[in-house]
Each structure stands twice: as structure tokens, then as C-alpha cells.
N, C-alpha and C positions, 0 to 999 in steps of 0.2 A: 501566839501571844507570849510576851516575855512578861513577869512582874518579877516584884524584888520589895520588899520593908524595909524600911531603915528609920530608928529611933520612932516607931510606930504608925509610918506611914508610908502607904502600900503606892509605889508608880506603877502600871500596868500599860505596855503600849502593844497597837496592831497596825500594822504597815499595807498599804494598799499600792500597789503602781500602776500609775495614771498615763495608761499608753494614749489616748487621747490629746495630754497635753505632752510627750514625748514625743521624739524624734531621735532614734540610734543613728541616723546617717551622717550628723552632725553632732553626735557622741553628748546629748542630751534626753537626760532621764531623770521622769520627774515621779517621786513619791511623798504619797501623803501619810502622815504618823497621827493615830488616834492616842490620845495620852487619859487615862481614869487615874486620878489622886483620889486617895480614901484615909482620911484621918480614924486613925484607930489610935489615939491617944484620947487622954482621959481632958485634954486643954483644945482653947482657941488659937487656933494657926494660924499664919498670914505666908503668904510663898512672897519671897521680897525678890530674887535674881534667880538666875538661870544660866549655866556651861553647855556647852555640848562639845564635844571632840567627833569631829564629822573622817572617817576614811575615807576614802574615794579612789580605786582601784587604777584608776587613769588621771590621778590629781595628785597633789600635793594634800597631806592632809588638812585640818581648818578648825580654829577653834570659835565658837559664836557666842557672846556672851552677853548680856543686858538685863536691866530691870524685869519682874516679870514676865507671862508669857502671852505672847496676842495681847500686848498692848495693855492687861492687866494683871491685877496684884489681887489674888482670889484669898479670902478668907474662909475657912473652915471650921466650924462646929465640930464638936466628937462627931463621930458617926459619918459626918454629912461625907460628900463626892461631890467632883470637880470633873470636866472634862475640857479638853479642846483638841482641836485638829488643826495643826499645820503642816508647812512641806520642806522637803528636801530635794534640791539638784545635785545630780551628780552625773561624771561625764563618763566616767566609765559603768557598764553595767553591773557591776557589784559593789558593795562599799557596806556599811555601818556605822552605828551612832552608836554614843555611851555619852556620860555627861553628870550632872548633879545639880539641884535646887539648892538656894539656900531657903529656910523657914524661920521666923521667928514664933515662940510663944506670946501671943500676947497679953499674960496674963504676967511671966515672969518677967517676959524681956530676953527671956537665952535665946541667942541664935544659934541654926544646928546646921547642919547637911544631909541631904537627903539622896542616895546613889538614885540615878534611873539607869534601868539595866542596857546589856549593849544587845542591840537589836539589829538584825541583818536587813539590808533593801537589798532585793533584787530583781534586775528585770526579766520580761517576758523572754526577750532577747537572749540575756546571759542564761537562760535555762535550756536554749534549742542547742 
């Protein structure tokens, strides 16, 4: 598992690969990234966008960018956590994510940045 804090909030991600929905013969490989936000600041958070800078060992790399994540804009209590699970294709068997949130406070109005740390996919495959 990778985490990382930034300006008081913790990303934590764990990668799983989904040989089921993969196929190496046709140089498709599918993993899925569990993401835990923990607001350990002392205000109310809102995640408003989201970067990612996708590697891909047999691609060009890719940058993915949009409003929130899974289609929401999650808010955060002190204390409270967030999670979701999405996925990543990639054609070659190794690659990597890194990326960044943006958050606003919603109490002040600042908008910050938040690093998600850079995390390796790898397949079943790329490990024989």
C-alpha cells in the first residue's frame, strides 16, 4: 500500500490485478486501485477535480483529468474517510500512477492540492 499527507490529508491506495478481466495475448491488462481519503484537518473539505499521469510500459503515457472521482464530489468532516475503487488499462504489463486532487475548504473557500502517491500496477504475467 502507498500513502502520502498533504496539507492534512492522507491518500492511501492498494492495487489489485484483475486477471479475469485481462487478456496478455492481446497486451490488455486490467487493474483495479482502492483509494482511502482521511481528512485530518481541523475544517470541511470538498475534493472538487482530480489528475492522474498514467505510465504504461508499452504506451505512450496519458494524462486523465475531470471533475471529481466516480462521478462524485465527496465531502469530508474532520476525522471522517472516503473511499472508492476504480480501474486502470494498460497494455503493457507494468506501468504506474501518480496524480493529484484538487480540495477546497469549505468553510474558507482556499483551494489546495492534494499529491496521491505514485503507485506501481503490475501483472501476473510481468512477474513470471
Amino acid at each position: 500500500m502507498s500513502s502520502l499527507t498533504t496539507n492534512g490529508i492522507k491518500v492511501s491506495v492498494k492495487t489489485d490485478y484483475i486477471a479475469q478481466l485481462s487478456n496478455p495475448d492481446v497486451s490488455k491488462h486490467i487493474h483495479y486501485y482502492h483509494i482511502t481519503i482521511e481528512n485530518h484537518t481541523s475544517n470541511k473539505v470538498k475534493l472538487l477535480r482530480r489528475k492522474w499521469f498514467i505510465f504504461d510500459s508499452l504506451d505512450v503515457p496519458r494524462i486523465v483529468s475531470g471533475i471529481g472521482v466516480i462521478g462524485e464530489q465527496p465531502e469530508l468532516e474532520p476525522g471522517e474517510t472516503y473511499n472508492y475503487t476504480s480501474s486502470c488499462d494498460l497494455r503493457g504489463g507494468v506501468g504506474y500512477m501518480e496524480g493529484n486532487y484538487d480540495f477546497v475548504n469549505t468553510i474558507t473557500g482556499e483551494q489546495y492540492s492534494v499529491k496521491i502517491p505514485r503507485f506501481t500496477l503490475t501483472s501476473i504475467v510481468a512477474l513470471n
